[in-house]
N, C-alpha and C positions, 0 to 999 in steps of 0.2 A: 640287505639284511635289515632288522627292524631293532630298536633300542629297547631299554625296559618300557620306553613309556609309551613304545608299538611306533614310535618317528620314524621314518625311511633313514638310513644313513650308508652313507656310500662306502664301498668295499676297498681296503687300501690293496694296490695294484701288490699281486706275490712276489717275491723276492726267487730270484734262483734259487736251487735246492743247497746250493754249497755256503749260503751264508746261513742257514739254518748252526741254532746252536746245540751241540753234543749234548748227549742224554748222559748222565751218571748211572754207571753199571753198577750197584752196588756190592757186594762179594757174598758169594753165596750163605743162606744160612743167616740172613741179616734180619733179626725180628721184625714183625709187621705191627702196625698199631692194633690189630687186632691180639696179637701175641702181649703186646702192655696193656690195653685197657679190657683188663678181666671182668665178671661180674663180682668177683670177690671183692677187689680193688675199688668197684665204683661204690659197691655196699659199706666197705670200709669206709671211704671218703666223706662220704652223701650223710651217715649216720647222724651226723648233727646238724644240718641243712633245717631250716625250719619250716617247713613244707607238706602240703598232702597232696597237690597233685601233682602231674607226673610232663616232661618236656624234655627233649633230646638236644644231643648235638652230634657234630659231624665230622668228618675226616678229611680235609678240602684235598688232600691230595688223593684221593679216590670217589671223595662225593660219597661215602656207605658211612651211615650211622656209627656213631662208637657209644653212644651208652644212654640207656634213660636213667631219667636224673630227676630227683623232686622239682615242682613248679609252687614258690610259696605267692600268697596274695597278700593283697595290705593288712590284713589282720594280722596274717605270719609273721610280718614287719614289725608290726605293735609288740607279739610277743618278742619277737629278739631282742628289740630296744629293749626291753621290759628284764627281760635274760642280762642282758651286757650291764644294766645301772645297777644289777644287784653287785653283779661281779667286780665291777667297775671301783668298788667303795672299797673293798680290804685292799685291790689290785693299788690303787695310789698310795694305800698306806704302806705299801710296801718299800723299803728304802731303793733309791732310787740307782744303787753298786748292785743292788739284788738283780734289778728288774734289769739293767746294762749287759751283767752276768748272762741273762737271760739269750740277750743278741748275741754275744761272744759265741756261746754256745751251738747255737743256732748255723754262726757262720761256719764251724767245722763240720755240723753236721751237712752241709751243701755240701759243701765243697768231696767230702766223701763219699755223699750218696748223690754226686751230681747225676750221674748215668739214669737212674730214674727221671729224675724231672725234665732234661733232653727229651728222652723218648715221650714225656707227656707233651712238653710243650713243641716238638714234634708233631705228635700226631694230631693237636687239637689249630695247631697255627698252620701247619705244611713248609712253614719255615726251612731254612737250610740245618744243620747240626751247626755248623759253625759260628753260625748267625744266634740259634739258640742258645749256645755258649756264651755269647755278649749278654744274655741275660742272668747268668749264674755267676760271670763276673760283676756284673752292678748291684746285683743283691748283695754279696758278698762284702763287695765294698761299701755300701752303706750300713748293711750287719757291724763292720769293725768298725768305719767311723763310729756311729752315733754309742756301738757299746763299750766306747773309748772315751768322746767326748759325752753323751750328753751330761754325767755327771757335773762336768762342767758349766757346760750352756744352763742347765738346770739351777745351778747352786744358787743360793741367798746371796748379791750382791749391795753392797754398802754402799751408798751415795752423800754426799755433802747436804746435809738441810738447811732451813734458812738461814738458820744462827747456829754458825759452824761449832763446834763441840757442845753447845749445850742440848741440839737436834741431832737425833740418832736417826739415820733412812736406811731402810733395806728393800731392796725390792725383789719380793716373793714370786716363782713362778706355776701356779696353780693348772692343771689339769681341767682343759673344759669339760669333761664327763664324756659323753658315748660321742664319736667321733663313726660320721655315716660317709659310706665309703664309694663309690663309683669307679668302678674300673673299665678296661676294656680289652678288646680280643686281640690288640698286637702285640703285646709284650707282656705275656697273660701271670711270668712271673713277677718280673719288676716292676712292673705298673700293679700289683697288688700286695703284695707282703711287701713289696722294698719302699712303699709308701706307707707304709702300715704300720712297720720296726720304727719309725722316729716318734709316730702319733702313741702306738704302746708305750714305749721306755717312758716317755713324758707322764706314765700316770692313767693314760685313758683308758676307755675299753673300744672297739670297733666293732660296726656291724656293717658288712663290707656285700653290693651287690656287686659280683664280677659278670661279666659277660658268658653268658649261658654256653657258649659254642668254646669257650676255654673255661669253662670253672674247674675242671678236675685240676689244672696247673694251678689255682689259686686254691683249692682245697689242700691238695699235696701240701703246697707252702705250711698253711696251716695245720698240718698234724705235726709235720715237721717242729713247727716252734712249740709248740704242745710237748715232744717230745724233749725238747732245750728246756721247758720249764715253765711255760706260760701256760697260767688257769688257764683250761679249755673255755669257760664263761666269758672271758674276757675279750673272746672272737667271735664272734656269729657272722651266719654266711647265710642271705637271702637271695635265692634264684628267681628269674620272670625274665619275662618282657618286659624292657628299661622303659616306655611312655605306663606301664601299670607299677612296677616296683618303683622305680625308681624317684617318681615324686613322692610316692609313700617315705621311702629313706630318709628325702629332704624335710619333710614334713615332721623327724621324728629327732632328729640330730642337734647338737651342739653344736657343732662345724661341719661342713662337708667338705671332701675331698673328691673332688671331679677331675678325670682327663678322658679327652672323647672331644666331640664337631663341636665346632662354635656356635652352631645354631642351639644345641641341645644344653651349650654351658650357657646361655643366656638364660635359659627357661630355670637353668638352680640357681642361680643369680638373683635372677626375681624372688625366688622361692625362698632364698635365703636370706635376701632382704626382710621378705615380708614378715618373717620372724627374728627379724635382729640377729640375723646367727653369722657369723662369718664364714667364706667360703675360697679355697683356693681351688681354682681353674686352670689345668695345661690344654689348653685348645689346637686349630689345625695351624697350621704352617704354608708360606709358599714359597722356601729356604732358596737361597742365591749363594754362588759360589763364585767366587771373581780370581781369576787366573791371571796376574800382573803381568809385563810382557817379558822379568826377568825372571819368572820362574822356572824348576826345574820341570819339564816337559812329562819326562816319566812319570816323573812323581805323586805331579798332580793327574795324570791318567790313571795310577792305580788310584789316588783319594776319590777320583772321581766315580770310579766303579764302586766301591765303597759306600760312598755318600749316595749315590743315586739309586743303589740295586741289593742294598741289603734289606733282609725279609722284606724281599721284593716289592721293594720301595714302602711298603707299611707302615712305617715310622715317621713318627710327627716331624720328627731334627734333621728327616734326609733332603736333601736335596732334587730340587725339582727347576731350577733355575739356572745355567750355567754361560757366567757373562766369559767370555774370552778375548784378549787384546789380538787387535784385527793382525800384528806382524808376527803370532805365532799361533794363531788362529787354524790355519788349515795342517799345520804338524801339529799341535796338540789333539785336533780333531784326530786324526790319522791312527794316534797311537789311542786315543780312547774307543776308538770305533773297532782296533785289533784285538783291545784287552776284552772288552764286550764281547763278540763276534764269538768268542773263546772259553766263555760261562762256560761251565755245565750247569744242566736244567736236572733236577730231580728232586726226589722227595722220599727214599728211602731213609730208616732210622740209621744212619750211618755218617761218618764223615768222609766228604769228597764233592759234594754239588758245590755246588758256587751260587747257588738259587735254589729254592723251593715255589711251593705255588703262592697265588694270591687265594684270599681266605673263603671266596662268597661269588656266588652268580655277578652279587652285586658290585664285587667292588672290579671282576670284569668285566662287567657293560659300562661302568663307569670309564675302566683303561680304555676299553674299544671306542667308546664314546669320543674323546679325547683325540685318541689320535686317527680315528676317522674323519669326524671333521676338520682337522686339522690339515690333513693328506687334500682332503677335498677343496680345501681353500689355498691351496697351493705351497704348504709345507711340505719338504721332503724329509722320506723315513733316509738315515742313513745308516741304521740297521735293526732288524728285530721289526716291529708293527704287526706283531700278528700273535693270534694264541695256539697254543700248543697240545691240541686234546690228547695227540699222540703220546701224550706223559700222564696226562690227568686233566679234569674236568676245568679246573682254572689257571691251569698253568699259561703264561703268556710269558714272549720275548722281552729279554730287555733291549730297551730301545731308545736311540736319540733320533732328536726328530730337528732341523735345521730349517730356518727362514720363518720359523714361528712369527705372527703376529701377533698384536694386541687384542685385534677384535675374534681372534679363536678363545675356546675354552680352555685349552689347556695354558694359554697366556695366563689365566686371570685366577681359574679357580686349582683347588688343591685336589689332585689325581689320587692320590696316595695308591702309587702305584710304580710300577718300574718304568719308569717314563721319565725322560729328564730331554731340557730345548738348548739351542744352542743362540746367543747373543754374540754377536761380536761388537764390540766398543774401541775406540783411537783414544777419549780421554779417560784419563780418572775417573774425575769428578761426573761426568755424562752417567760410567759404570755403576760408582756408589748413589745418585740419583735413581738410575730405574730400581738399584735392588732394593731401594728402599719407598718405590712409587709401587707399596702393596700393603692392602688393611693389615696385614700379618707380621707378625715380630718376632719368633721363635728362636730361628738358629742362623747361622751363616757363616762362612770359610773364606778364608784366602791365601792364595799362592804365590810366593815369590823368595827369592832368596837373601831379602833384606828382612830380617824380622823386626826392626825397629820401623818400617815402613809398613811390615802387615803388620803391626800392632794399632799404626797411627791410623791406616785406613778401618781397620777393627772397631776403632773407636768412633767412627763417623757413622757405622751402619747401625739400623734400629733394627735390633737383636738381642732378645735376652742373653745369649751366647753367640760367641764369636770363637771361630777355632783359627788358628794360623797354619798353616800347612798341615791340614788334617780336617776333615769331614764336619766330623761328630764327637768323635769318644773322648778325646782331649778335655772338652767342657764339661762331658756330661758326666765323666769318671772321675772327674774331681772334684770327689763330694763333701772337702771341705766348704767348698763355691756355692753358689747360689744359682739354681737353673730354671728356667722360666722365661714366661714370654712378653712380649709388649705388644700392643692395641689389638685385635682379634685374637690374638694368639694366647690368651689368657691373663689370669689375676696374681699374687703369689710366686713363691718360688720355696720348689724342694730344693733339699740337700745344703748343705752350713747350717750355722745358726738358726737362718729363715725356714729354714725347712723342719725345724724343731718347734720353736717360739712358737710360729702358726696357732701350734696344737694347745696353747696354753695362755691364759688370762693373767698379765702383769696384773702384782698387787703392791702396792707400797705400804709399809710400814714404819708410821713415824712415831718414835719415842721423844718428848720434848722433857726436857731436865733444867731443875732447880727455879727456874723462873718462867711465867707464863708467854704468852707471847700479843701480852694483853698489858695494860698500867699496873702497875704493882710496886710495892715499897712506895706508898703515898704519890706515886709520878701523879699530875693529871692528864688526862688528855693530849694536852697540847704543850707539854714537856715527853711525854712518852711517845710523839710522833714526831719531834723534835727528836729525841735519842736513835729513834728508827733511821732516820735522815742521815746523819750524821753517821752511824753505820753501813748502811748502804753504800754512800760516799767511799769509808773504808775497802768494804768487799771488795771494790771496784780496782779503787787503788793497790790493793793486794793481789789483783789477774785471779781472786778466785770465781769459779763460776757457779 
């Protein structure tokens, strides 16, 4: 067979027919995405889209179009921006319990009209239902935090100034104004309205490009908060192609909000340097999972399914790396390769897959890519390696793949896919070494039944999150935290305080009282720098800071 870029790549040898994985029956009478995404519904959506021409998307679990959709160009850009700064201006004036009020709201209405937004982000991801779910839980919960805390985080705090009582300091937290947004096609909800609810509440307005093959998930969001209480002006949604919109956005923005490949956060980077604008980046990953040798065996077999093969492997935070200590090594293999072996594969609007498809031709020639050369270089599948047309056009197995080396692809670069290798290690320190001998900094796990020792090795791995017997969700669902990556893996960090402040320009205000902070009452010079001294000395003595 030939690769996208027409390379010969060798065919990994079949597997018997009985390690294939079970298809998901779904129960009769289960809507189709054609049954959710109406014309009505896209007309609804699309009505505020700032756009004249016209661009599709698609249904990867069957490959047939679900809807044309406006395609706006860098003018359409100009205007939105142009849209959002008018709105932008009563929206910060609005007290900051109002706009809070806004997310609360917001959050009840998901959670009771979740069954819609499943079915979209369903039918636009090919994602699992239950996997989908993980995304109406994290909006939700960033919905409550921030429309709980940001009042908070938000509020005028008082600081000590130089000359303790007679300086007054507050320091203000102002709204950078239109807040330009980059999304992308895995997590088409929470990667665009669950980034969006902290940069709102803060005052801003957004003009948000989401990825074209999910925007009806990121529209939906948006009628939604519409309907909670947010000016419609205060959101604007511009479609294209991310190399034509997408520098238009950075070009037009206060801040940007990026998540997507590292190559393409580099380019807003620049872009946002080159305008003095700040920018937060969640880029890719090449997540490492280390199984200690006292860990519980099960346990980490089911996090391991989990971590590696949710929305079939799509996720920046999954797991693609699995170090394992060499004396439970071939039993933890064992029960990982039974739980795998045991998916279901489908892609109906229902719950019961265990897997859905992957999204794009492209991101399976990329899996095929991977573990074909890999196979060819003398790594073995030890289950799954192959795609699945018999379901749908990109469905592929989940798969581990054992004896991995360095000089393959799938060693070094990020699959984002259902693909996860097998490492066996004898030391410690050897284990947290390799997982940390990789440009990438995102996420990482570990297994063991001492939690004071998964914390300490926790703390030695370069990882913006670290989970301790658990995958992913543990970090990323606790959004009081701060989650984000280090070195390739991006800038910034959503969710806590940092995931708020980002959106917003510290101002300090200082009131100075009764006397200058200059000679006065006849001092000269050099008696009023002499008193200066001599206070300073105090402060010091007094442990104020």
């Amino acid at each position: 067979m030939t690769d996208s870029k027409g390379t010969t790549q060798a065919t990994v040898s079949t597997l018997p027919a009985a390690t294939d994985n079970p298809v998901f029956a779904a129960p009769a009478g289960t809507r189709t995405a054609a049954d959710v995404v109406t014309p009505e519904l896209v007309a609804r959506l699309t009505r505020d889209v700032v756009g004249s021409g016209k661009t599709r998307n698609h249904a990867p679990a069957t490959g047939a179009k679900l809807a044309d959709l406006p395609e706006s160009t860098p003018d359409d850009v100009a205007t939105a921006f142009e849209r959002a700064r008018q709105a932008q201006y009563l929206w910060a004036r609005t007290p900051v319990r109002q706009r809070a009020a806004v997310l609360l709201r917001f959050h009840d209405l998901v959670l009771r009209r979740q069954a819609e937004v499943l079915d979209l982000i369903q039918a636009e991801t090919g994602k699992a239902r239950l996997h989908a779910h993980e995304e109406v839980q994290a909006v939700s919960v960033a919905a409550r935090h921030y429309g709980r805390k940001a009042p908070n985080y938000l509020a005028p705090k008082r600081h000590t100034g130089v000359t303790p009582t007679l300086t007054r300091v507050t320091e203000l937290r102002q709204p950078r104004g239109v807040v330009g947004q980059i999304s992308p096609w895995n997590y088409p909800f929470e990667l665009s309205v669950g980034d969006a609810l902290p940069a709102l509440v803060a005052g801003n307005a957004v003009v948000m490009k989401p990825d074209t093959e999910t925007a009806l998930t990121a529209l939906w969001a948006r009628e939604l908060l519409i309907e909670a209480g947010l000016p419609a002006g205060v959101w604007q949604v511009v479609l294209g192609d991310g190399p034509v919109i997408g520098p238009a956005v950075v070009q037009h923005a206060d801040f940007v909000s990026f998540t997507g490949s590292t190559r393409t956060g580099r380019e807003v980077a620049q872009g946002a340097a080159a305008r003095l604008v700040g920018c937060s980046l969640e880029l890719g990953g090449k997540n490492a999972m280390l199984v200690l040798r006292d860990a519980d065996l099960d346990k980490a077999a089911a996090g391991a399914v989990r971590g590696s093969f949710s929305s079939a492997g799509q996720l920046c935070i999954s797991i693609e790396r699995l170090f394992v200590h060499e004396s439970v090594a071939d039993a933890f293999v064992e029960r990982f390769a039974a739980r795998t072996r045991a998916m279901r594969l489908g892609g109906d609007l229902a719950y019961g897959a265990d897997m859905g498809s992957l999204v794009s031709e492209r991101q399976l020639a990329t899996v095929r890519r991977h573990v074909e050369e890999a196979v060819e270089r003398g790594a073995k599948v030890v289950t799954g390696g192959r795609a699945r047309p018999d379901i749908g056009p990109y469905f592929y197995e989940p798969t581990i793949l054992d004896g991995v080396r360095p000089a393959m692809a799938v060693c070094e670069e990020e699959t984002f896919g259902p693909v996860v290798s097998i490492y066996r290690f004898t030391d410690e320190d050897d284990a947290v070494a390799r997982a940390n001998a990789t440009p990438y900094g995102l996420n990482a796990s570990v297994w063991t039944r001492d939690g004071a020792r998964g914390r300490a090795v926790a703390a030695r791995l370069r990882a913006g999150t670290v989970n301790v017997n658990e995958s992913y969700a543990a970090a990323y669902g606790s959004a009081q935290a701060p989650m984000g990556g280090m070195g390739d893996s991006g800038l910034g960090r959503r969710h806590g305080s940092e995931g708020i402040l980002k959106y917003t320009e510290a101002q300090t205000v200082a009131q100075q009282r009764l006397v200058p902070l200059a000679p006065s009452f006849g001092l000269s010079h050099e008696q009023y720098a002499q008193l200066m001294t001599r206070g300073l000395r105090a402060m010091k003595a007094l442990r104020l800071r």
